[in-house]
Kinemage of the C-alpha trace (Angstrom):
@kinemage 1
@onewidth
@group {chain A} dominant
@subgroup {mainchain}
@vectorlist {calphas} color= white
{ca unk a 1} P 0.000 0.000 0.000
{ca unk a 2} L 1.470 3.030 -1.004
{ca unk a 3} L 1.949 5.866 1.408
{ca unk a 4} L -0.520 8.266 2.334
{ca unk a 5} L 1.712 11.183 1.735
{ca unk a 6} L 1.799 9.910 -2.168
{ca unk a 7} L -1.817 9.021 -2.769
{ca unk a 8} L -2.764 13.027 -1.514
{ca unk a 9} L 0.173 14.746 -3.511
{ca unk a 10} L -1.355 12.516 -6.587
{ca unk a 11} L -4.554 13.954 -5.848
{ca unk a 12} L -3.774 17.576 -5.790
{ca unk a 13} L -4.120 17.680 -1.632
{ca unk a 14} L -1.278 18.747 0.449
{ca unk a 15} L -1.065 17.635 4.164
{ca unk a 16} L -0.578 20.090 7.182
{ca unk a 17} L 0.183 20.141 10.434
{ca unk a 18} L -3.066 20.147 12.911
{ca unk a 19} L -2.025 23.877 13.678
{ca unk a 20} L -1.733 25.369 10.366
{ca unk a 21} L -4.472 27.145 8.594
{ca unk a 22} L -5.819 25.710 5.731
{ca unk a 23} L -6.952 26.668 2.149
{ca unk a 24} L -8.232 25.268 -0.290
{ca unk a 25} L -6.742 21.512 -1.394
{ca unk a 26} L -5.348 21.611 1.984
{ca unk a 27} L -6.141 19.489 5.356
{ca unk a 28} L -5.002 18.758 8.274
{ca unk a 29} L -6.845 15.424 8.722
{ca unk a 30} L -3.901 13.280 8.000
{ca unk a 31} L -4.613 10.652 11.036
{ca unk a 32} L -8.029 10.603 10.029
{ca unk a 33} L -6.948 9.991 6.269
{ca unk a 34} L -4.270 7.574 7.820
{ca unk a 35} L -7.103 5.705 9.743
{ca unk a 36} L -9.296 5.565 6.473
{ca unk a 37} L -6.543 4.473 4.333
{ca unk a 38} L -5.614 1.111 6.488
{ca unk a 39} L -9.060 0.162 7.010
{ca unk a 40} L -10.651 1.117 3.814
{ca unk a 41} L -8.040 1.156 1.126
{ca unk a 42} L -5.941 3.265 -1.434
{ca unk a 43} L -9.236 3.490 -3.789
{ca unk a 44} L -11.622 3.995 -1.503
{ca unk a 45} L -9.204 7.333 0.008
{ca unk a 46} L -8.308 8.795 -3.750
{ca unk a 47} L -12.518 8.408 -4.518
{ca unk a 48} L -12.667 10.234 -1.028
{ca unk a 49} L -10.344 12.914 -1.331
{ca unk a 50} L -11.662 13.670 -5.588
{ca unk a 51} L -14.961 14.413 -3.868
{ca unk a 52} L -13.629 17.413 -2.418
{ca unk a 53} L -10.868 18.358 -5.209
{ca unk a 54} L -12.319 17.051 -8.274
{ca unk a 55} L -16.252 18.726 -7.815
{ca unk a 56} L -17.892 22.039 -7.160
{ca unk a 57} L -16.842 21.900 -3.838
{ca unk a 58} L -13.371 22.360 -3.980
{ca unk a 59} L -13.178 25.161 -1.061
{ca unk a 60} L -15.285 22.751 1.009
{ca unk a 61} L -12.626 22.277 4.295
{ca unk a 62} L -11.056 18.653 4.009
{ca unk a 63} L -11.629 18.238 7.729
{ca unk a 64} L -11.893 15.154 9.922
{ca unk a 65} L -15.952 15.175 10.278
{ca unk a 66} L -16.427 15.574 6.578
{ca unk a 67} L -14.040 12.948 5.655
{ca unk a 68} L -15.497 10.342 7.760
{ca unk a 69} L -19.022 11.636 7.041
{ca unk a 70} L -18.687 10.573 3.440
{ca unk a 71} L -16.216 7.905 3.846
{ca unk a 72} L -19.246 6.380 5.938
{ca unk a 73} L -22.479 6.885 3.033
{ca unk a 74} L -19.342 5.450 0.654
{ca unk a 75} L -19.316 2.175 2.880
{ca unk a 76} L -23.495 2.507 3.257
{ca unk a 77} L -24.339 2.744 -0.093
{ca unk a 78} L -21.544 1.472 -1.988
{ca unk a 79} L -23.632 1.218 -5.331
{ca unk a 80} L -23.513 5.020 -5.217
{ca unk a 81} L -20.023 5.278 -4.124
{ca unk a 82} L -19.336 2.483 -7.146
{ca unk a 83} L -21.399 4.405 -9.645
{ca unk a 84} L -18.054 5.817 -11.105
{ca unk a 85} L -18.887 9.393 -12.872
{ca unk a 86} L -21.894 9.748 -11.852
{ca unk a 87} L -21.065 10.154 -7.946
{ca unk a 88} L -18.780 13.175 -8.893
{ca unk a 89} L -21.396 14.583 -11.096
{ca unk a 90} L -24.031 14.140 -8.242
{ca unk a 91} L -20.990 15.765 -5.617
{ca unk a 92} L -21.554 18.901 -8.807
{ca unk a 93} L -24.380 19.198 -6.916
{ca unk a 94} L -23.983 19.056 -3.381
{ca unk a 95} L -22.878 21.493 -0.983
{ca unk a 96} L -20.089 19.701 1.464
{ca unk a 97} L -19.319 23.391 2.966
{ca unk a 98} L -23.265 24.297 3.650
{ca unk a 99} L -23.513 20.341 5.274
{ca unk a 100} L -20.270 21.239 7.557
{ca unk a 101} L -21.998 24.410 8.567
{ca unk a 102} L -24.937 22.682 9.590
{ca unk a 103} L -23.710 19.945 11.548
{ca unk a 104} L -21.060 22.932 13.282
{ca unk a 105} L -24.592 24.548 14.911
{ca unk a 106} L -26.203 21.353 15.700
{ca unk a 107} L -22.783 19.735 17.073
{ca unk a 108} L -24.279 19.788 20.897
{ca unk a 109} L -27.225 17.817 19.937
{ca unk a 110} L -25.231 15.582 17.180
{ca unk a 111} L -21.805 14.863 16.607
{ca unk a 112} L -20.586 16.565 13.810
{ca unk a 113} L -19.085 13.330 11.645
{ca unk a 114} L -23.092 12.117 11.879
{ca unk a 115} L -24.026 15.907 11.311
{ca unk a 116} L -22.415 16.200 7.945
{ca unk a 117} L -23.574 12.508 6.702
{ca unk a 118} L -27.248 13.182 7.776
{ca unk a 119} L -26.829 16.821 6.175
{ca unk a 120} L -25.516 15.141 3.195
{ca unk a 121} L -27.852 12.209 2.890
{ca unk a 122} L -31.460 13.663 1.747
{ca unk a 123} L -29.958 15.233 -1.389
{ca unk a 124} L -27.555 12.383 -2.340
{ca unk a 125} L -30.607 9.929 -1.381
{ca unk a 126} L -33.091 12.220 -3.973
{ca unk a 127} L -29.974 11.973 -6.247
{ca unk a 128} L -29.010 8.087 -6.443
{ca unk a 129} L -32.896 6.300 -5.488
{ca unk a 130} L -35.442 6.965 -8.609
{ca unk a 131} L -38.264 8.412 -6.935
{ca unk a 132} L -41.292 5.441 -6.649
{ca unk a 133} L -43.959 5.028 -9.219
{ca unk a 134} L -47.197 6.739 -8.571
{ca unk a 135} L -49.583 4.301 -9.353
{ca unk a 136} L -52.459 5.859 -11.379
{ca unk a 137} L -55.406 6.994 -10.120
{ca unk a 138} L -58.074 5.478 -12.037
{ca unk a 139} L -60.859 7.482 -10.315
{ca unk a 140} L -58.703 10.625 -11.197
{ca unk a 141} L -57.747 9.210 -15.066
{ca unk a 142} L -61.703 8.221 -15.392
{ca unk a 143} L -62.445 12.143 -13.975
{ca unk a 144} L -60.247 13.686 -17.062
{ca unk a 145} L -61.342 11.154 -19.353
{ca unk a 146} L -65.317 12.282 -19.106
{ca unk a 147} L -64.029 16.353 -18.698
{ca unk a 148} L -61.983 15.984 -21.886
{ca unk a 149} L -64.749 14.607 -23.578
{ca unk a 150} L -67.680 17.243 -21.819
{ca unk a 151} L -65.224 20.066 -23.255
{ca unk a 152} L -64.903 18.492 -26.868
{ca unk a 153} L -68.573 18.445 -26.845
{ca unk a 154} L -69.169 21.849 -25.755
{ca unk a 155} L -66.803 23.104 -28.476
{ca unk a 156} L -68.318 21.367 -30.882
{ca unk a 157} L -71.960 22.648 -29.794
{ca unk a 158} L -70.628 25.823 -29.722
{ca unk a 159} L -69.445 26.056 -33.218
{ca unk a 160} L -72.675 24.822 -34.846
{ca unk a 161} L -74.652 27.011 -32.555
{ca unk a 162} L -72.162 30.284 -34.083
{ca unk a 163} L -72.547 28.658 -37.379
{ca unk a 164} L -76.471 29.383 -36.750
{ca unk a 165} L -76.301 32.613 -35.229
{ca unk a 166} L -74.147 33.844 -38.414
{ca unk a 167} L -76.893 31.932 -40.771
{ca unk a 168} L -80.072 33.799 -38.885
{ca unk a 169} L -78.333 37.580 -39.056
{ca unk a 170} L -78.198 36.604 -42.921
{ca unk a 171} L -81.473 35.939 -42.731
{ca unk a 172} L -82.823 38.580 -40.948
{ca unk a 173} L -81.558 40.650 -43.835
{ca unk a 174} L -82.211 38.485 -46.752
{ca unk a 175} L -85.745 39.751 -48.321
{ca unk a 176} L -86.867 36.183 -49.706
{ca unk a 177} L -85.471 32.413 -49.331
{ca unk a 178} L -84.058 31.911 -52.948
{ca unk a 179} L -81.570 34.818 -52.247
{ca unk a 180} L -80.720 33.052 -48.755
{ca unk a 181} L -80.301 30.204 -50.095
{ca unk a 182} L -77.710 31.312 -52.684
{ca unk a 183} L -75.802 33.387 -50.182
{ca unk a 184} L -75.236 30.549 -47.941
{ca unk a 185} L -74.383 28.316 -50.665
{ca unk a 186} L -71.889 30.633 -51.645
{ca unk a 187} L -71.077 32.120 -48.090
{ca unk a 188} L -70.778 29.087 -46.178
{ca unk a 189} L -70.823 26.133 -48.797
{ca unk a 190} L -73.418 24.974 -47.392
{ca unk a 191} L -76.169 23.020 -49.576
{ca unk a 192} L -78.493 21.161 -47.257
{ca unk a 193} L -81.232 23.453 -46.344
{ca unk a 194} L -82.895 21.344 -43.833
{ca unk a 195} L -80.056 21.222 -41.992
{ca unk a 196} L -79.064 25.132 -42.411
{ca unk a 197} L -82.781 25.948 -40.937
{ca unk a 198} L -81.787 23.310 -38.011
{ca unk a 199} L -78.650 25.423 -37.098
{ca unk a 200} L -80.711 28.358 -37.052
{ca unk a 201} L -83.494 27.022 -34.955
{ca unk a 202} L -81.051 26.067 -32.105
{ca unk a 203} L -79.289 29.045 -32.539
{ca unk a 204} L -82.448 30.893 -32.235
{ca unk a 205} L -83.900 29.557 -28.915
{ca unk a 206} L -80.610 28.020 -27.178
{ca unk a 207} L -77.858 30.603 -28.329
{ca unk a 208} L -78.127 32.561 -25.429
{ca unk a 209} L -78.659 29.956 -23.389
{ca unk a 210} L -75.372 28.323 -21.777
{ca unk a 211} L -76.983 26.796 -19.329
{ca unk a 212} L -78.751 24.774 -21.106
{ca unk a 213} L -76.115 24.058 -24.576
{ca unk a 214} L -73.316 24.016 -22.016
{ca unk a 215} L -74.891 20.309 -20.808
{ca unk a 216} L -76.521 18.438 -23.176
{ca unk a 217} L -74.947 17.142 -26.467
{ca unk a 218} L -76.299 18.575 -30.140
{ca unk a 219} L -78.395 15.588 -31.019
{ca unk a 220} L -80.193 16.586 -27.655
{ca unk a 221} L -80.491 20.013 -28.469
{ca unk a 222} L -82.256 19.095 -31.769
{ca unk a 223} L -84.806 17.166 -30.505
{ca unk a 224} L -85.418 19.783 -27.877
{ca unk a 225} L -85.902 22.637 -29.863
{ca unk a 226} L -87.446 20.358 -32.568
{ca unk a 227} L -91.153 21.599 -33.980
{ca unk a 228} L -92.363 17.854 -32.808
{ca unk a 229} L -91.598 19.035 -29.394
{ca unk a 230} L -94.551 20.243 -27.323
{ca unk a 231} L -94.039 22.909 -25.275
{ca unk a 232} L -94.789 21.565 -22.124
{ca unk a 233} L -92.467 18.584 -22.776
{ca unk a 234} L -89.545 21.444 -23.613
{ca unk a 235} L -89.749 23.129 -20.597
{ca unk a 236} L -89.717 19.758 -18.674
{ca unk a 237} L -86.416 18.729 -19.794
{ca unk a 238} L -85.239 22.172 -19.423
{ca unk a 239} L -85.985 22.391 -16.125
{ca unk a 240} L -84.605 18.815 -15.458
{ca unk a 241} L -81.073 20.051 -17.650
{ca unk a 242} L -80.776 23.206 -15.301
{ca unk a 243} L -81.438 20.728 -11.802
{ca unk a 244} L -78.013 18.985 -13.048
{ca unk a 245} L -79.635 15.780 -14.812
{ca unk a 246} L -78.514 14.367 -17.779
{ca unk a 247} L -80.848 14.323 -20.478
{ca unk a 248} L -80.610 12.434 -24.280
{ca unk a 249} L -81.969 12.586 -27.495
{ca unk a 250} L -83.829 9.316 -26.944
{ca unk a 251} L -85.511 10.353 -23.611
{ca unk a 252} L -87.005 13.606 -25.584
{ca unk a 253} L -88.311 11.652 -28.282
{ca unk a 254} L -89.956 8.726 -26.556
{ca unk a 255} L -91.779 11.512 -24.087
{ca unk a 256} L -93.790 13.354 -26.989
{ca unk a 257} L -94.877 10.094 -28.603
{ca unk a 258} L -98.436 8.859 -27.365
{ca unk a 259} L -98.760 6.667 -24.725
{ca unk a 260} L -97.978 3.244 -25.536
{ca unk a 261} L -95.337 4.022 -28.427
{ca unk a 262} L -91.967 3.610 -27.402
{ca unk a 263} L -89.118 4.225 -29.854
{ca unk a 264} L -87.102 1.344 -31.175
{ca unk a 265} L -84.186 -0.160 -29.841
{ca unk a 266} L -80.785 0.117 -31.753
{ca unk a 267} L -80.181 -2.832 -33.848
């Protein structure tokens, strides 16, 4: 084994007496680097000592506490410590000095060797151990699931119900049908007429409405503003839409057919 005198002078750290002051790359820990060094190694010193010189926390003192503080998590966790460029890289990131500092005010509760390590430990912990996997919430995924699809059907009502409001202004100031019609066909591309006097029926009775197109889908607002509608049977499932319920197409349809007549199922 060689001497410890060689292995620091390789590493760029010169050894003091315990009564000089020290700057940086200096220490005068050399019995605690001598008591390291014959229980631990050569490697396991030159890894220890490169933590200080060979990271951002080359001014960091090389003193007795920190050297056994980390010299300790090394012999812990030695797939960090063995975890070659990457333990340097995470050191990039760690403040020895700010640790030493710590575990300095807290050294009449703690002694300040275990000060430094426990100082030390969260960050290289959050560093080195992938954080668990959150399991998914399947409550919470089904949640965003039903809002994504509430919203895409809201912008799609909204649309069409624009699409009608623009259609009944034209018409408002169109003086017969046959010049409507052209306008839209040329305006909007639009050739169905049925369905252009649909967009401007909703648009008509439900366009300032949110709280009623802001909760039901378009096939419901069609049959609810329909002409087979009754009244009475309108206001009913309005008043049920603005209590919260949900209300469909199908429901609207079977309740202004006569007694008896139920519409068929889906094949």
């Amino acid at each position: 084994m060689r001497k410890l005198a060689a292995i620091c002078a390789d590493v760029g750290v010169e050894l003091l007496p315990t009564t000089a002051t020290v700057r940086s790359g200096q220490t005068t820990a050399q019995s605690t680097l001598q008591q390291i060094l014959e229980n631990r190694g050569e490697g396991h010193v030159i890894q220890l000592l490169r933590t200080f010189t060979e990271t951002e926390n080359s001014r960091a003192r090389i003193d007795a506490f920190a050297l056994h503080a980390i010299s300790d998590i090394m012999v812990a966790y030695p797939s960090w410590a063995d975890s070659g460029l990457r333990w340097f890289e995470v050191f990039d990131r760690v403040d020895i000095a700010a640790a030493q500092r710590q575990a300095k005010l807290n050294r009449d509760v703690v002694p300040q060797r275990y000060g430094v390590a426990a100082a030390l430990f969260p960050a290289l912990h959050s560093e080195f151990v992938p954080p668990a996997p959150v399991k998914p919430d399947r409550k919470a995924m089904a949640a965003a699931a039903r809002a994504a699809q509430d919203a895409a059907r809201l912008a799609h009502v909204e649309r069409r119900l624009e699409l009608g409001r623009q259609l009944a202004a034209l018409r408002d100031v169109t003086p017969n049908n046959r010049m409507f019609g052209r306008t839209v066909r040329q305006q909007f591309d639009l050739h169905d007429s049925m369905y252009v006097a649909e967009l401007m029926r909703l648009a008509r009775r439900y366009g300032d409405r949110p709280e009623i197109f802001r909760n039901v889908g378009w096939r419901t607002l069609v049959e609810l503003a329909s002409s087979a509608t009754p009244e009475a049977v309108r206001q009913k499932f309005e008043t049920r839409i603005l209590a919260g319920e949900r209300v469909n197409g199908a429901e609207i349809i079977s309740a202004r057919l006569p007694i008896g007549v139920r519409t068929p199922r889906p094949a």
